[in-house]
C-alpha positions, 0 to 999 in steps of 0.5 A: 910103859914097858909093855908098850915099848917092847910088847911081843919083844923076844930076847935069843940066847944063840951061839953066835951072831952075825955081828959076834956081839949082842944085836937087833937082827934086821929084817925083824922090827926091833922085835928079836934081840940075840945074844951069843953064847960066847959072851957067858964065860965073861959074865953075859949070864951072870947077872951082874951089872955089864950084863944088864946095861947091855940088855938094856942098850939092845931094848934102848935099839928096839925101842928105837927101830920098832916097826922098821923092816931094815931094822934101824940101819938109817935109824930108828925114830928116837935115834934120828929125832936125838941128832938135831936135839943134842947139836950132833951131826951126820955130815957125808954119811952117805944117808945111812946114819947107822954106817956113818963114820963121820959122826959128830956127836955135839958139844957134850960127849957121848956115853963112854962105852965101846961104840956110842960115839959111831953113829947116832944109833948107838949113841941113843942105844949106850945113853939109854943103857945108862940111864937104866943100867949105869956103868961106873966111868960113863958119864951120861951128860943132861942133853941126852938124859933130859931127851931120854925122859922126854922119850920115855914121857911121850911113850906115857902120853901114848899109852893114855 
């Protein structure tokens, strides 16, 4: 399953990103994934559990855009099939659902990280990244853990 969701995936230890965080660079189809030097005098390269629920969450976005030359800026396929499961909205969002700012995740709330309450494209990112990689306090609802397996089933069905 792995392979099939992030073969020829290149993971970047950079000094700085564009977005000063952890990221899928457009214009690379989900296939780089960068992350800054900044981040290792708290923990980035340390191992612990924040570490591997980020990494997790930038592979949740790579799986999502892969083969996406804008790299997911209107959503990859997971992300955009997630909204109508969940009973999220993307409501005046100008077609670009990853600068929505008006996002209406549903009844069952998203993942309590930073950002998975922007826009369907991180709410996928941070509710994939708990499912592999559980923070403590982030509660992952039965919405969009039953659609993460069904996700990761159908990948299954595509390898067979």
């Amino acid at each position: 399953m792995i392979k099939a969701a992030w073969e020829g995936v290149t993971l970047l230890r950079v000094k700085s990103t564009l977005t000063g965080g952890a990221w899928n660079p457009p214009g690379y189809m989900g296939k780089i994934i960068e992350f800054p030097d900044y981040n290792s005098g708290n923990g980035l390269w340390h191992g612990d559990q924040w570490t591997k629920n980020i990494i997790a969450e930038e592979l949740g976005h790579s799986w999502d855009i892969r083969g996406d030359l804008f790299g997911g800026w209107n959503g990859g396929h997971i992300s955009q099939a997630m909204i109508p499961y969940i009973g999220a909205s993307t409501r005046d969002c100008a077609g670009l659902i990853y600068l929505c700012w008006n996002y209406q995740p549903g009844q069952e709330a998203p993942v309590n990280n930073h950002h998975a309450s922007l826009n369907p494209v991180e709410d996928w990112g941070g509710a994939f990244a708990q499912f592999v990689e559980p923070l403590p306090a982030q509660n992952l609802g039965p919405l969009r853990e039953q659609y993460i397996k069904i996700q990761i089933a159908l990948l299954v069905t595509e390898i067979k």
